[in-house]
ROSE-4610 file (N, C-alpha, C; in Angstrom, 1 decimal, always signed):
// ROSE-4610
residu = [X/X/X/X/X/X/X/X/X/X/X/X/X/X/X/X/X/X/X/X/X/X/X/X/X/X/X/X/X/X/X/X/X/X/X/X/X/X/X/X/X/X/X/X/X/X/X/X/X/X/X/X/X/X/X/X/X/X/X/X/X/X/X/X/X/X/X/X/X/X/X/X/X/X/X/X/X/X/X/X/X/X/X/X/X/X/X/X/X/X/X/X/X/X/X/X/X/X/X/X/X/X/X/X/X/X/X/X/X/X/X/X/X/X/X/X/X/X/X/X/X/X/X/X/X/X/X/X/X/X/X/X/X/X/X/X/X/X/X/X/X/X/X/X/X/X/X/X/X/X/X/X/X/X/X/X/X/X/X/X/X/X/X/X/X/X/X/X/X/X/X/X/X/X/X/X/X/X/X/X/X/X/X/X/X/X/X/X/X/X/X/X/X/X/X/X/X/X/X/X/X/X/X/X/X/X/X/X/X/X/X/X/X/X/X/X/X/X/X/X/X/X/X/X/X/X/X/X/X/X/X/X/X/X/X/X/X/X/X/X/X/X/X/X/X/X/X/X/X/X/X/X/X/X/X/X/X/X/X/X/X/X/X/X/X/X/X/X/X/X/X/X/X/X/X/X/X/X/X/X/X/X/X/X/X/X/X/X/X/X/X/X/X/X/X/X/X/X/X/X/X/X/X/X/X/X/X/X/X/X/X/X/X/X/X/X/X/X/X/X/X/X/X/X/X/X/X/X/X/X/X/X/X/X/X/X/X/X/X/X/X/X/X/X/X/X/X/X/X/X/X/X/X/X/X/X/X/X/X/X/X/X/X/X/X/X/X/X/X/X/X/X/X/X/X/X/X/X/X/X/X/X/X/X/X/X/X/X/X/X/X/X/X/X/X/X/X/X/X/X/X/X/X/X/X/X/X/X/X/X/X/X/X/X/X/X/X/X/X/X/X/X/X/X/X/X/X/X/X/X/X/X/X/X/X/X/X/X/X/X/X/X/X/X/X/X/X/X/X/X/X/X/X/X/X/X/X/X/X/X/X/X/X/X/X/X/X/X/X/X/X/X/X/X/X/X/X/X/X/X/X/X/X/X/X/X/X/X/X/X/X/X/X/X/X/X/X/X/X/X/X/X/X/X/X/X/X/X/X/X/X/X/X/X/X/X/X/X/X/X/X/X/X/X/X/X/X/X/X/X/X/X/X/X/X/X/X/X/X/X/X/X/X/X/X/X/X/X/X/X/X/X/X/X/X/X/X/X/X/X/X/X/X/X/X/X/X/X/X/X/X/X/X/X/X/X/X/X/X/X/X/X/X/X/X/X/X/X/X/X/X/X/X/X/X/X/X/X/X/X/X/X/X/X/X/X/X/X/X/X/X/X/X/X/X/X/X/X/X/X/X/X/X/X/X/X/X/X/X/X/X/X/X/X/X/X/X/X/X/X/X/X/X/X/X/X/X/X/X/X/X/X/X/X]
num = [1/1/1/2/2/2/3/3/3/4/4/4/5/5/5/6/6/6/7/7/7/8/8/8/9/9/9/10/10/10/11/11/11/12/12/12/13/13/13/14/14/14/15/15/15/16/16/16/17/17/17/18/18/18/19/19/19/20/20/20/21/21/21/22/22/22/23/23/23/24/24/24/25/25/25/26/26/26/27/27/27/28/28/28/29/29/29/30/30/30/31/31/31/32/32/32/33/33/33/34/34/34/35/35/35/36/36/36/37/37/37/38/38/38/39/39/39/40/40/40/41/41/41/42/42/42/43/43/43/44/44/44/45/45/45/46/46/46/47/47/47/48/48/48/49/49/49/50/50/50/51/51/51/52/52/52/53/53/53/54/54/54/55/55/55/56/56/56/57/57/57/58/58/58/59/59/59/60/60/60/61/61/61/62/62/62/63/63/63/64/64/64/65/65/65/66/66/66/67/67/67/68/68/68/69/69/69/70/70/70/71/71/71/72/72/72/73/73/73/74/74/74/75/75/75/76/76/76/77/77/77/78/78/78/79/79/79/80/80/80/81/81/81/82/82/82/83/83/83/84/84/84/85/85/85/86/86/86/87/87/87/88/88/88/89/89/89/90/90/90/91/91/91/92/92/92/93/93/93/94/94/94/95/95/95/96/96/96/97/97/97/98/98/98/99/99/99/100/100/100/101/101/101/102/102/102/103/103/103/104/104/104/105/105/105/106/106/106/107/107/107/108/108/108/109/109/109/110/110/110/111/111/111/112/112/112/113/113/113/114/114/114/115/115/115/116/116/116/117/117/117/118/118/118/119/119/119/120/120/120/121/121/121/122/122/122/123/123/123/124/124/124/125/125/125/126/126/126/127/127/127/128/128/128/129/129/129/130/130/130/131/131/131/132/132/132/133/133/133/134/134/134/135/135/135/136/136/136/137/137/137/138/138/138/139/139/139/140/140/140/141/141/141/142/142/142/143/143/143/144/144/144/145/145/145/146/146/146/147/147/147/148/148/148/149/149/149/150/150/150/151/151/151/152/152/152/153/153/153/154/154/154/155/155/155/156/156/156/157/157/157/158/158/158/159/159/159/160/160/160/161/161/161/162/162/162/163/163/163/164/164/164/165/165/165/166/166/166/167/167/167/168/168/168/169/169/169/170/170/170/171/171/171/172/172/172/173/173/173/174/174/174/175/175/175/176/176/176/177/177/177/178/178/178/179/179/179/180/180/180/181/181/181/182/182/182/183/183/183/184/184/184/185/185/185/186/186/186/187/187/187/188/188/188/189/189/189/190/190/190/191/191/191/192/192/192/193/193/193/194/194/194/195/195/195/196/196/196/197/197/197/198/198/198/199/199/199/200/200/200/201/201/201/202/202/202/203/203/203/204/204/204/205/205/205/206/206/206/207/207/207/208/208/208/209/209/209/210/210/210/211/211/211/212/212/212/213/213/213/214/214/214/215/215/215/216/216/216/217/217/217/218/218/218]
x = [+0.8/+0.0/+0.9/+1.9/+3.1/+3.5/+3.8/+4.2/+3.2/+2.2/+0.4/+0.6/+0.4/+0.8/+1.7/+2.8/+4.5/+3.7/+3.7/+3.4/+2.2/+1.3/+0.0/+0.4/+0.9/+1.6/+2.2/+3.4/+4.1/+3.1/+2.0/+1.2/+0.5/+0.1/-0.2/+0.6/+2.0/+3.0/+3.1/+3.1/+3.8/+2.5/+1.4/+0.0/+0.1/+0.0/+0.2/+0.8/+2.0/+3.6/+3.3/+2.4/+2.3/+1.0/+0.2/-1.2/-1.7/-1.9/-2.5/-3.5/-3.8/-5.3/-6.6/-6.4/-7.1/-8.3/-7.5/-8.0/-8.6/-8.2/-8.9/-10.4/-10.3/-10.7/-12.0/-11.5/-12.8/-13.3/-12.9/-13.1/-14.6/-14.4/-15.2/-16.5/-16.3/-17.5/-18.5/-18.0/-18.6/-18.9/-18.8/-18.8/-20.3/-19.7/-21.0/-22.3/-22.2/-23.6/-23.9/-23.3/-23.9/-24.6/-24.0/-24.4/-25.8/-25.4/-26.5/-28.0/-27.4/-28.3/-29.6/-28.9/-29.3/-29.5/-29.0/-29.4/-31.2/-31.6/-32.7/-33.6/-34.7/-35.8/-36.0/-35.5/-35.2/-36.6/-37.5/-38.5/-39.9/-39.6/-40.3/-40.0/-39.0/-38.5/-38.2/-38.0/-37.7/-36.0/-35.7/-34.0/-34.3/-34.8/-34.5/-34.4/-35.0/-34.3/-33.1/-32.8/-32.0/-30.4/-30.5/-29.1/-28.6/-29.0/-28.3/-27.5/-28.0/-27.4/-26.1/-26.5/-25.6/-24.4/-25.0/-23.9/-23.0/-23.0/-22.3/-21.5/-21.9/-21.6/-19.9/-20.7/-19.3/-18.3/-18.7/-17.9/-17.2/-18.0/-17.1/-16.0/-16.4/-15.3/-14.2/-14.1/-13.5/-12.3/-13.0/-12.3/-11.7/-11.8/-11.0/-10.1/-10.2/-9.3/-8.1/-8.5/-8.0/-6.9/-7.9/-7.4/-6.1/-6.5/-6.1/-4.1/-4.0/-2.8/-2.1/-2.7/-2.0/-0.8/-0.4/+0.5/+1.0/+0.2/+1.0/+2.2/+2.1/+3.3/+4.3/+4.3/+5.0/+5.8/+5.0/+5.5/+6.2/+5.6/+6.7/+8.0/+7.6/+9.2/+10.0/+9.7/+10.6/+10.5/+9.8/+9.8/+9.3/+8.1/+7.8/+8.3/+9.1/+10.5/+11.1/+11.5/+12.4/+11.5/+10.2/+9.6/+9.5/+9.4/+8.9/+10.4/+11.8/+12.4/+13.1/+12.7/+12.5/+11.5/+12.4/+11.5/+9.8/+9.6/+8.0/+7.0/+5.7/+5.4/+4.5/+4.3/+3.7/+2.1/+1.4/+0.2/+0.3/+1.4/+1.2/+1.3/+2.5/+2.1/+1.0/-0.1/-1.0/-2.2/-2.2/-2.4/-2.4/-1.1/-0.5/-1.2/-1.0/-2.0/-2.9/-3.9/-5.5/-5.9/-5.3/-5.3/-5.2/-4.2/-3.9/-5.4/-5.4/-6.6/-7.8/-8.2/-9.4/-9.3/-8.5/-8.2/-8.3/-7.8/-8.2/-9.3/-10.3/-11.2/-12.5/-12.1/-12.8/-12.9/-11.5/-11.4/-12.3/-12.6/-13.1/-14.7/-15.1/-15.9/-16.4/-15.7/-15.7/-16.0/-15.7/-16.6/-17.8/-18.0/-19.1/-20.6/-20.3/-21.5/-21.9/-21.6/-21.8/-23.0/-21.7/-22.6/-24.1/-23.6/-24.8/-26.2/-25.8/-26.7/-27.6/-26.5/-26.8/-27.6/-27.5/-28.0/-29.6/-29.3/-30.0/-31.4/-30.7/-31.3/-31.1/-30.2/-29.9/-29.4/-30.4/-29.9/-28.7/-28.1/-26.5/-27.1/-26.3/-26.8/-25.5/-25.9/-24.8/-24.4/-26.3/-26.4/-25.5/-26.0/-25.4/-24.0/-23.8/-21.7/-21.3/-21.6/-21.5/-21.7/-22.8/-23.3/-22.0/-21.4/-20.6/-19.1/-19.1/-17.4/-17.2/-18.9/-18.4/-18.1/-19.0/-18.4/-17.0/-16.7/-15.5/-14.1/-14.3/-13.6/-13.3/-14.5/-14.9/-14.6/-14.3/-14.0/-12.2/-12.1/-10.5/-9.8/-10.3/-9.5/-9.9/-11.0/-10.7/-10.1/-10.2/-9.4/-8.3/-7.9/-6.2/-5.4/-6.0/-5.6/-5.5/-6.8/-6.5/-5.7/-5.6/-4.7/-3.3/-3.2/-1.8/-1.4/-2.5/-2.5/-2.7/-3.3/-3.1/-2.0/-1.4/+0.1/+1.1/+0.9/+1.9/+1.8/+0.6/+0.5/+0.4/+0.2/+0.2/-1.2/-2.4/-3.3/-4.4/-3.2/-3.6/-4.9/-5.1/-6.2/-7.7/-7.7/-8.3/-8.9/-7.7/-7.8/-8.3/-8.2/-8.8/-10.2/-10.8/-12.7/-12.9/-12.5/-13.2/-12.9/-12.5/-11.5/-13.2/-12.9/-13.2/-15.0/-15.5/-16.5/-17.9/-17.6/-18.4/-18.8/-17.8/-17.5/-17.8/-17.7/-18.1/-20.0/-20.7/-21.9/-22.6/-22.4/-23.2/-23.0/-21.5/-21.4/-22.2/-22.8/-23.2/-25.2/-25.3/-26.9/-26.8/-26.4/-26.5/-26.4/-25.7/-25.2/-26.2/-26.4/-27.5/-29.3/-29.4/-30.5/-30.4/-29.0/-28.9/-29.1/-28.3/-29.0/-30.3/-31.3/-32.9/-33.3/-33.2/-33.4/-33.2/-32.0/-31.4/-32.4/-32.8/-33.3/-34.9/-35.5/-37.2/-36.9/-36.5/-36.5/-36.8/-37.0/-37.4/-36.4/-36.8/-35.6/-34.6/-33.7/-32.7/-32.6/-33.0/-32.6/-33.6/-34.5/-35.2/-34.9/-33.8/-33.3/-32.1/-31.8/-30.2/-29.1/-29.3/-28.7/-26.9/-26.8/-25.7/-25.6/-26.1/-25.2/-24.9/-25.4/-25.2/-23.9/-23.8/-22.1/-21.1/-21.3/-20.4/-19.6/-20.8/-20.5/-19.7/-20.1/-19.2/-18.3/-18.1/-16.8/-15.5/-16.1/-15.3/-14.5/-15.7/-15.2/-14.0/-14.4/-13.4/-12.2/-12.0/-10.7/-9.7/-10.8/-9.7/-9.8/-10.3/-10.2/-9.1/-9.0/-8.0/-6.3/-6.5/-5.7/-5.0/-5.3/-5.1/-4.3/-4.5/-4.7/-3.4/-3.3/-2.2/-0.6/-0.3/+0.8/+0.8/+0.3/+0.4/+0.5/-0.1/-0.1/+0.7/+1.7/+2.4/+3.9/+3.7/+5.4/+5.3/+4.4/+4.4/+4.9]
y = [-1.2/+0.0/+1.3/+1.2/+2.4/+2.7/+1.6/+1.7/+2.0/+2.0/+1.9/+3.6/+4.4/+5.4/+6.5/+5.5/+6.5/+6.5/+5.7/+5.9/+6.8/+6.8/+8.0/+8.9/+9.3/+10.9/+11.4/+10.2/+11.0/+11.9/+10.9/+11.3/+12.5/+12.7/+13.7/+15.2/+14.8/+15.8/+16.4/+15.5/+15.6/+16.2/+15.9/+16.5/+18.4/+18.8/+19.5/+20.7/+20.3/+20.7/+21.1/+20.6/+20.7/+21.4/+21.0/+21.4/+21.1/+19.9/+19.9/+19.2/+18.2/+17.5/+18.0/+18.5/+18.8/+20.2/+21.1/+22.5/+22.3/+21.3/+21.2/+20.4/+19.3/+18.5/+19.0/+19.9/+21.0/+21.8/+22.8/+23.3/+22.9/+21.8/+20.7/+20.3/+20.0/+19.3/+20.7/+21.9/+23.2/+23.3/+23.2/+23.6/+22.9/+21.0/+20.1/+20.8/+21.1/+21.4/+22.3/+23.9/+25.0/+24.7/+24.1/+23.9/+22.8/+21.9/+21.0/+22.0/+22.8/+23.6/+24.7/+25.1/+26.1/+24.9/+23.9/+23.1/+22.5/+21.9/+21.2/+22.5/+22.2/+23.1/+22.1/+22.3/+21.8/+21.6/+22.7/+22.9/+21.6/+21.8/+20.8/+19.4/+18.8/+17.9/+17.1/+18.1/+17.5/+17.4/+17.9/+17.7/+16.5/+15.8/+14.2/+13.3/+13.7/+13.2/+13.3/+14.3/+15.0/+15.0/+14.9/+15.7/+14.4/+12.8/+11.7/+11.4/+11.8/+11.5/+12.3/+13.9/+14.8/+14.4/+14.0/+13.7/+12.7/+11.3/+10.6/+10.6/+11.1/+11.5/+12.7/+13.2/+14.3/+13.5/+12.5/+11.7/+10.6/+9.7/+9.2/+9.7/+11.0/+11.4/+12.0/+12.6/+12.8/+11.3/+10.6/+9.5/+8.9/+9.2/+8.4/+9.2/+10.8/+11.8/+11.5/+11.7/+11.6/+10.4/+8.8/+7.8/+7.6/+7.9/+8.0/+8.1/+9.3/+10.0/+9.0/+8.0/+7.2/+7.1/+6.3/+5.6/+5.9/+6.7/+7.4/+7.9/+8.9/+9.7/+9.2/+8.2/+7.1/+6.5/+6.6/+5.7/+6.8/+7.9/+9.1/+9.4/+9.3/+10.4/+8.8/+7.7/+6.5/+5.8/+6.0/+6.1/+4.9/+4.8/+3.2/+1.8/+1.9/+1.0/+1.0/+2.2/+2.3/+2.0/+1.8/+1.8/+0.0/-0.4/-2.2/-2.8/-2.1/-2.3/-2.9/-1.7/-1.6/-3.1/-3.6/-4.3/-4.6/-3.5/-3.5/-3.9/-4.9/-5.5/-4.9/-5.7/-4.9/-5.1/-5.5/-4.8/-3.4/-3.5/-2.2/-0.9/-1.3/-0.1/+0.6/-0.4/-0.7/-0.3/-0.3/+0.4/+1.7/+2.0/+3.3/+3.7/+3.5/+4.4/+4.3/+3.2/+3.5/+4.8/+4.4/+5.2/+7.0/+7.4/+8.6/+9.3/+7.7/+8.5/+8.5/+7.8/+8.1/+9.2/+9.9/+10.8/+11.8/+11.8/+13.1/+13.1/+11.7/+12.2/+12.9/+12.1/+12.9/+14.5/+14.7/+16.4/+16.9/+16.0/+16.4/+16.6/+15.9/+15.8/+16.3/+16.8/+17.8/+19.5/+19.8/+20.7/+20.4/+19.2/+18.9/+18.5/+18.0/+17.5/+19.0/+19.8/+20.9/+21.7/+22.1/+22.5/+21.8/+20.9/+19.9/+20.5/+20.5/+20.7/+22.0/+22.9/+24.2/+24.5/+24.3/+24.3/+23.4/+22.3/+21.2/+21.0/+21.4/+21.1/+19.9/+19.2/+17.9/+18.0/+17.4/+17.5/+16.7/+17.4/+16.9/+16.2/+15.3/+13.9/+12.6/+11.7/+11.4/+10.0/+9.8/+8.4/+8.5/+10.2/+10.6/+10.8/+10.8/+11.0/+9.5/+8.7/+7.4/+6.6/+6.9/+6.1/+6.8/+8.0/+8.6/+8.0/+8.2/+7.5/+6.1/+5.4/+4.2/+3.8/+4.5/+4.1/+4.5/+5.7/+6.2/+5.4/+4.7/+3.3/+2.4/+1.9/+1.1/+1.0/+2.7/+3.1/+3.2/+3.7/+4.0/+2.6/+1.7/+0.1/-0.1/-0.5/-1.2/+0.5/+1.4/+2.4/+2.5/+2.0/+2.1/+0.8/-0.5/-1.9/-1.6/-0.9/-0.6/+0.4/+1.7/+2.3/+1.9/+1.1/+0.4/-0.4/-1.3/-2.0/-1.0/+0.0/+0.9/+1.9/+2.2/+2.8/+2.3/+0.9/-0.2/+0.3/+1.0/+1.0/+2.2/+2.6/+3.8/+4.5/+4.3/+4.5/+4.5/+4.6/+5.1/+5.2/+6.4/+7.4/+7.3/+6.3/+5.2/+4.1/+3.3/+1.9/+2.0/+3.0/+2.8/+3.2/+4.2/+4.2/+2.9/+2.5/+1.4/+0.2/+0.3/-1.3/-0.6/+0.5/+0.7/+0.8/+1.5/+2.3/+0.8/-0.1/-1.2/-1.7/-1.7/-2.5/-1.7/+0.1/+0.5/+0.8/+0.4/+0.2/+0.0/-1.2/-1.2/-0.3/-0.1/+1.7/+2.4/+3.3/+4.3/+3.9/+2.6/+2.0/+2.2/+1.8/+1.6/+3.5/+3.8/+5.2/+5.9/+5.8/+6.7/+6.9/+5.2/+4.8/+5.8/+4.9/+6.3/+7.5/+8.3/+10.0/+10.3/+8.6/+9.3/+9.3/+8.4/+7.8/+9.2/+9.5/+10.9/+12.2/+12.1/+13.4/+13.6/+12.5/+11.5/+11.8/+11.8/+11.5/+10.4/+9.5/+8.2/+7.1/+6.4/+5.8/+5.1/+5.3/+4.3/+3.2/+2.8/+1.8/+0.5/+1.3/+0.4/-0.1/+0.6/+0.6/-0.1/-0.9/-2.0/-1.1/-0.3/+0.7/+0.8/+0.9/+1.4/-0.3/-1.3/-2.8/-2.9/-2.7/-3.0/-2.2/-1.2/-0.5/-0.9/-1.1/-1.6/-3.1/-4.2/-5.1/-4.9/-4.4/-4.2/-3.1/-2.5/-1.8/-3.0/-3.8/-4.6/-5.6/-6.3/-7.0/-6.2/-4.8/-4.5/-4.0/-3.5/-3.6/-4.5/-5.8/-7.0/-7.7/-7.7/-8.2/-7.7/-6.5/-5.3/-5.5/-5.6/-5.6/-7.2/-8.5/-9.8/-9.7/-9.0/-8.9/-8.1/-6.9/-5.9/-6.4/-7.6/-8.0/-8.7/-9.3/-9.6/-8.6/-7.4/-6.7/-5.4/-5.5/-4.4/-5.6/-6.5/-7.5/-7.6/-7.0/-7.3/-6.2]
z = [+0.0/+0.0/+0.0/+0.4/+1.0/-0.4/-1.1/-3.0/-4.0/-3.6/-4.0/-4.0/-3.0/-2.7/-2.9/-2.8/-3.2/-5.1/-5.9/-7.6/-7.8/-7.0/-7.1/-6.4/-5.7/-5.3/-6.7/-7.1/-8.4/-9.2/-9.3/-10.5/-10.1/-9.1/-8.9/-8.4/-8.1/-8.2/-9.6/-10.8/-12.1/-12.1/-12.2/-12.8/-12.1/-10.5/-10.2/-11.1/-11.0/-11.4/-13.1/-14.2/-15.3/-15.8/-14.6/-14.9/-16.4/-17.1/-18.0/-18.3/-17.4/-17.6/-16.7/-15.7/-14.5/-15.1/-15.4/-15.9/-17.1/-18.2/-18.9/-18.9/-17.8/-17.9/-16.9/-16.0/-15.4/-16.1/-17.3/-18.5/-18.7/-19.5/-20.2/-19.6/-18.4/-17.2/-17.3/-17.1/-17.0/-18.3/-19.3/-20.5/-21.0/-20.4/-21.1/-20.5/-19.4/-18.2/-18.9/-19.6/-20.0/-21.3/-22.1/-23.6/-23.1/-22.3/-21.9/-21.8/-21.0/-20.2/-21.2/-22.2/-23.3/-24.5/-24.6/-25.3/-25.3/-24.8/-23.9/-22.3/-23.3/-22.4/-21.3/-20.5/-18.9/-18.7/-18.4/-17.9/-18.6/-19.7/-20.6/-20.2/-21.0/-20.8/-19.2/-18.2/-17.2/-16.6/-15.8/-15.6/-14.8/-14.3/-14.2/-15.0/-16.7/-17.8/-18.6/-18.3/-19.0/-17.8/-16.7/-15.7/-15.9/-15.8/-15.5/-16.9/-17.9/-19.6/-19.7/-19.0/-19.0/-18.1/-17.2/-15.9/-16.5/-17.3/-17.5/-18.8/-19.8/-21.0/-20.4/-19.9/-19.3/-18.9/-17.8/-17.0/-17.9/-18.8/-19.5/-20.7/-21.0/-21.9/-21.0/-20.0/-18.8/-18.5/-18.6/-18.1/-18.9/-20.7/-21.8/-21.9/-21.8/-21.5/-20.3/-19.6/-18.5/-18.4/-18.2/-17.8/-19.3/-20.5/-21.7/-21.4/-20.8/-20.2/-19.1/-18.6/-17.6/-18.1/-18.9/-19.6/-20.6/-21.3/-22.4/-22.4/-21.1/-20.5/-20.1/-19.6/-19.2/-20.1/-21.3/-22.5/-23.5/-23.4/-24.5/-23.4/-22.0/-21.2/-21.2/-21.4/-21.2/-19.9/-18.7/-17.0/-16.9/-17.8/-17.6/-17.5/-18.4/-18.3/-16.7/-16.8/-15.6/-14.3/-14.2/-13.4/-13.0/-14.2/-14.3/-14.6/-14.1/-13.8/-12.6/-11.5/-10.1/-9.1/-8.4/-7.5/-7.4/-7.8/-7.6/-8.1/-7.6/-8.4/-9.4/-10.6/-11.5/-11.0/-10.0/-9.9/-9.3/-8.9/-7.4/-7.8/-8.9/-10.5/-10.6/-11.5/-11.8/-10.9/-9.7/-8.5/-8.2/-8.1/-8.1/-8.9/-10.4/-11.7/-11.7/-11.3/-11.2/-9.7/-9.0/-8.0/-8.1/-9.0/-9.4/-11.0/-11.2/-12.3/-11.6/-10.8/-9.7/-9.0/-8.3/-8.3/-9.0/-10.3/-11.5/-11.9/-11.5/-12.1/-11.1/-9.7/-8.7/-8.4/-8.8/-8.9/-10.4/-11.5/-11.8/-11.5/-11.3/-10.5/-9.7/-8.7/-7.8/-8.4/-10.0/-10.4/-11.5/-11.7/-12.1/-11.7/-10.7/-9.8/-9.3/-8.8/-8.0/-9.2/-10.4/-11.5/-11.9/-11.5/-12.3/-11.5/-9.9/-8.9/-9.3/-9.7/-10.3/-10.7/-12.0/-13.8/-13.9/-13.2/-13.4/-12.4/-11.0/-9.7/-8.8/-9.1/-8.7/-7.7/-6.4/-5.1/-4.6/-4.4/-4.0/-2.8/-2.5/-1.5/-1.4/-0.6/-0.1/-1.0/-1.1/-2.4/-3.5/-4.2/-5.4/-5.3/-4.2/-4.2/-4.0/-3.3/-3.4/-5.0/-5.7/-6.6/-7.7/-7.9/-9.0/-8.6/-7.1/-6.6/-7.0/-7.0/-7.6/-8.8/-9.5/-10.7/-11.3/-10.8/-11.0/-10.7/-10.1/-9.4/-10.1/-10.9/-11.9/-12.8/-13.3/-14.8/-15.1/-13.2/-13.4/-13.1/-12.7/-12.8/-14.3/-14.9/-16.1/-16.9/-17.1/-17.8/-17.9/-16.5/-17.0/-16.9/-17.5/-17.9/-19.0/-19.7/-21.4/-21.6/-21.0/-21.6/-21.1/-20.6/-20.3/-21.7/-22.2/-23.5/-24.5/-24.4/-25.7/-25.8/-24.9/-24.9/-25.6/-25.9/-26.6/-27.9/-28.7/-29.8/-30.3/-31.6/-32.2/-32.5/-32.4/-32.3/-31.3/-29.9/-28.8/-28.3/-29.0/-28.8/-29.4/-30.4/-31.0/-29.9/-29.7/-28.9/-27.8/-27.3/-25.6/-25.5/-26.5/-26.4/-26.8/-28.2/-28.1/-27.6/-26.8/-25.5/-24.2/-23.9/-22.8/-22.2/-23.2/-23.7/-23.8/-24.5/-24.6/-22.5/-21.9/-20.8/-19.8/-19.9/-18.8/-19.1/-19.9/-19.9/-18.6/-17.8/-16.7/-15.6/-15.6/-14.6/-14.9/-16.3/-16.9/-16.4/-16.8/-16.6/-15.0/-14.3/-12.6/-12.1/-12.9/-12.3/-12.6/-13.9/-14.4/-13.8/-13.4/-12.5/-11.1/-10.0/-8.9/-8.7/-10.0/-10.3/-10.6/-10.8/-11.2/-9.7/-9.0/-7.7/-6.7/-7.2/-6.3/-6.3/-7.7/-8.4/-8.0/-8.0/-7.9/-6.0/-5.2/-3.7/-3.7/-4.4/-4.1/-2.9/-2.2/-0.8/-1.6/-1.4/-1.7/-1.4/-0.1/+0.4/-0.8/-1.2/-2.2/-3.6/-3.4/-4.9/-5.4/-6.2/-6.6/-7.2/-7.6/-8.3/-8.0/-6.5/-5.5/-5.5/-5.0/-5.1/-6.3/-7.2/-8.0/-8.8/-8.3/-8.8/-7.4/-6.5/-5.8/-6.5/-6.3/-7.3/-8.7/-9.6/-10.9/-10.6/-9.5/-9.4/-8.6/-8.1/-7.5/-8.2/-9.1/-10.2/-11.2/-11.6/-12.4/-11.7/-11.0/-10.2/-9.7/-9.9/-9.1/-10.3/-11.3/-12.4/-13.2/-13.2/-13.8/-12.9/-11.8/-11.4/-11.3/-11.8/-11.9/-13.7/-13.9/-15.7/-16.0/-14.9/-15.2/-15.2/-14.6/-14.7/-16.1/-16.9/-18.0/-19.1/-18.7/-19.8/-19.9/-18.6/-18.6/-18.9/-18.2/-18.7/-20.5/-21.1/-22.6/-23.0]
């Protein structure tokens, strides 16, 4: 966990220190909500139809962006090597980097949900920060197994939507259900929504993370 740790600090020192995904990547979140916003007669249509489509559509391109950068960087400055060089094992890597993109994407997050609440009316709540962390979890374990496997290749930027994008489907369905659930007052406790992203966040993490020694020793 200490090495889990020590590799996601980097990332987030180097991210700090450069500032280049973060600002953009809050940019964007603000950006989808306004155009969302002026796009779509709220009032008509309903922002409980509309905030949960908006909410994840942001989130998943956020997270091809984002998680996208794990490895790449790694793979243009040469570090990666030198990393899977070192003692350490290659899940913990693998760890480290899922850890640092959960992370970026929470911050993004952190100005998207707020907005969302805004623009939209979506009652910020404890379900709806639970039900978004999970999937975010979900997205940043299997996101950065692929972009580990698509850093190998030249079409990058290509390979990882469509690796990624098919598989985080049931995050997007479960998550998207929670934000109706959120939005409706309807009880939670009544609702599968939240086991149900716990579950497929668990599976992809420890699935991702069983998988990442194979695909980073390649």
């Amino acid at each position: 966990m200490k090495l889990v740790l020590t590799i996601a600090a980097k990332d987030f020192r180097a991210e700090w220190r450069s500032r280049e995904l973060w600002p953009a990547l809050a940019q964007f979140a603000v950006l989808a909500i306004l155009v969302a916003n002026f796009a779509f007669d709220v009032d008509r249509a309903g922002a409980a139809q509309i905030a949960p489509g908006v909410l994840w559509l942001a989130l998943v391109f956020a997270a091809v962006t984002g998680l996208g950068r794990a490895f790449a960087a790694e793979k243009e400055q040469g570090t990666l090597e030198a990393m899977l060089l070192t003692p350490t094992p290659s899940e913990v890597i693998f760890l480290g980097k899922a850890l640092a993109g959960f992370g970026l994407l929470v911050a993004c997050e952190a100005v998207l949900v707020p907005a969302l609440a805004i623009f939209f009316g979506v009652p910020l709540s404890g379900y709806l920060v639970a039900a978004v962390l999970l999937a975010t979890a979900g997205m940043a374990g299997l996101g950065c197994l692929f972009a580990a496997l698509a850093a190998q290749t030249r079409a990058r930027e290509l390979l990882l939507p469509v690796l990624a994008l098919p598989l985080w489907v049931p995050l997007v369905i479960a998550g998207g259900r929670a934000v109706q659930v959120a939005m409706s007052g309807g009880s939670p406790g009544s609702d599968q929504a939240l086991p149900r992203l716990l579950a497929v966040a668990i599976l992809f993490v420890v699935t991702a993370s069983l998988a990442a020694r194979f695909v980073l020793d390649d």
